[in-house]
C-alpha positions in Angstrom: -68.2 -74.0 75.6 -71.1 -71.5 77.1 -73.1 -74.6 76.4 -71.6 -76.6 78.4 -71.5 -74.1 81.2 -74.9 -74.2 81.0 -75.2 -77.7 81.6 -73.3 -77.9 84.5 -74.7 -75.5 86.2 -78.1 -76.7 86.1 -78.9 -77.9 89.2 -80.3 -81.2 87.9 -77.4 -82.4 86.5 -74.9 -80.8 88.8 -76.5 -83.1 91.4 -74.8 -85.9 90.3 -71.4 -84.3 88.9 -67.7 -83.2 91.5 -69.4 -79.8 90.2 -71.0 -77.7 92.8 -73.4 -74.8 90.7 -72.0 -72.0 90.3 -69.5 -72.7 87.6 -67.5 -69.7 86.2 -67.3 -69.5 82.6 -63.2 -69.3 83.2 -63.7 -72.6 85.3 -65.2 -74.2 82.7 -62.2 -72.2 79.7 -59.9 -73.4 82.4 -61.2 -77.2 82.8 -60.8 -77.4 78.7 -57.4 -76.0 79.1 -56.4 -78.4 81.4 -58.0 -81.5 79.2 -56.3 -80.0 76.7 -52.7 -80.0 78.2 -53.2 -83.5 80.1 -54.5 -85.1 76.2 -57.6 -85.8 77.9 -60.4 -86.4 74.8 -63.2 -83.9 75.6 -66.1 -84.2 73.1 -69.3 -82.2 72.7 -72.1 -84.3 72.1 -74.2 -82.7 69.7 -78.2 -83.7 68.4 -79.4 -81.5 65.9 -77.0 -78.7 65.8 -77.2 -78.6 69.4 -74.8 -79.3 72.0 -76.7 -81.9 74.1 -73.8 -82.7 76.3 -70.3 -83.9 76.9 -68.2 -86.7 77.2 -65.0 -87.4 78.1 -61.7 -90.1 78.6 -58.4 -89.1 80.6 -55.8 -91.3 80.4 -54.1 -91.7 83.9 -50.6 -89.9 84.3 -49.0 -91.8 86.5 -46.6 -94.7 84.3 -47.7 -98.0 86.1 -51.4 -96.8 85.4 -51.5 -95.7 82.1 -53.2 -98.3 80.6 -56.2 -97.1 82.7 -58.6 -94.0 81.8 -61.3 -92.2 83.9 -64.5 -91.9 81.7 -66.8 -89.0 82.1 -70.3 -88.1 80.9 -72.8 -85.2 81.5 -75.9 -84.4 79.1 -78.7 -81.7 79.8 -81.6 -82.8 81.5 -83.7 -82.5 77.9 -81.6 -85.6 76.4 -82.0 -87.6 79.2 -83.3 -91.6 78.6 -83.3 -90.6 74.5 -80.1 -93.4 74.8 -77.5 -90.6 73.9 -75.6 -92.6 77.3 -75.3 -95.6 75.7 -73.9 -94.6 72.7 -71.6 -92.3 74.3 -70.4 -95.0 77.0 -70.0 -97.3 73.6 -67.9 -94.3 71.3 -65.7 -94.2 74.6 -65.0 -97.8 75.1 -64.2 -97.9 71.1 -62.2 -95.0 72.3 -60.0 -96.2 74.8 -59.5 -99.9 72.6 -58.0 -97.9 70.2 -55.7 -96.2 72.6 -54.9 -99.8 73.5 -56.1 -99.3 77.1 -57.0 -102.5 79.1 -59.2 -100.6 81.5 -62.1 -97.7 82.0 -63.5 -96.9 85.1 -65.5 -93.8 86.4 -67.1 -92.8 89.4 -71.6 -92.3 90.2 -73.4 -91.0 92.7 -74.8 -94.0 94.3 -78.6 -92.7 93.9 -78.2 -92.0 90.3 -79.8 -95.2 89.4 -80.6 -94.4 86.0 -76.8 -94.3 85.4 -75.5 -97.1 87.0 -77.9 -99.1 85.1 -76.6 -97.5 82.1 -73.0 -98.7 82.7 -73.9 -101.9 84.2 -75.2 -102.6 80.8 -72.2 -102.0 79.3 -70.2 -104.2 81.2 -69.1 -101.7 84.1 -68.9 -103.5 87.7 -69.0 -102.3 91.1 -65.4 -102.1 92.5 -66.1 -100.3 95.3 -68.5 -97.6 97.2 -66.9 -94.9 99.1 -68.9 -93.7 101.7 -70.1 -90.3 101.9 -67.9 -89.2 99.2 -69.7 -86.5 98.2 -72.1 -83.2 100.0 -74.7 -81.9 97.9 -77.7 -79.5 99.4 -76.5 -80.5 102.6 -76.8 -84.3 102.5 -73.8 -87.4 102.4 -74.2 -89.3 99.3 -72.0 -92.3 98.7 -69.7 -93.0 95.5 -69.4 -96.2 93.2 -66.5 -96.8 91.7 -67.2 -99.2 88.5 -64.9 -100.2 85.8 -64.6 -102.6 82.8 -61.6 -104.4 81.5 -61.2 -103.9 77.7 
């Protein structure tokens, strides 16, 4: 779990996460927790004996819209473009057929280019852009929301 800390506060990443640097070690115990006690599948990704990043899927509570799940994915900077995205956006699809869920969707940063080609390639649409969803170092940055029907 310090891992993981570590990864999210690194500003790099952080940039295009909800997470705003500096993440407490107790928000991050507390975030597992929480995964924990919604059922929400939280995996470490791990290369080599190291933890390279995470990935999860969180069912949605609500009854009409649980056959829908939230998806998401962070890695350190150092496994970027080594394709550890596309076969975590693939073991989380496999995932959430197996849960017998008829739809995934997430949420990008609308700059993070590398990533929305990423889930574009794995069948992901735009649904929607909110606009200036998000403040990071003092700038407005819209949000896509993308999803694929399973």
């Amino acid at each position: 779990m310090v891992r993981l800390n570590e990864i999210v506060n690194d500003g790099e990443v952080a940039r295009y996460l909800q997470v705003v640097p500096h993440v407490s070690m107790k928000s991050t115990r507390d975030f597992f927790l929480k995964c924990r006690k919604e059922k929400t599948l939280w995996y470490a990704v791990v290369v080599d004996g190291v933890v390279a990043g995470s990935v999860n899927l969180r069912r949605k509570p609500m009854k009409k819209s649980a056959h829908v799940a939230d998806i998401g994915v962070a890695f350190a900077k150092e496994y970027w473009g080594m394709g550890l995205g596309g076969k975590a956006m693939d073991f989380l699809v496999k995932r959430a057929r197996k849960m017998r869920l008829k739809r995934v969707e997430l949420s990008v940063d609308a700059k993070n280019k590398r990533a929305i080609r990423l889930y574009r390639s794995r069948g992901f649409v735009v649904e929607g852009r909110l606009r200036k969803a998000v403040k990071s170092g003092g700038r407005y940055s819209d949000v896509l929301v993308m999803g694929r029907l399973i």
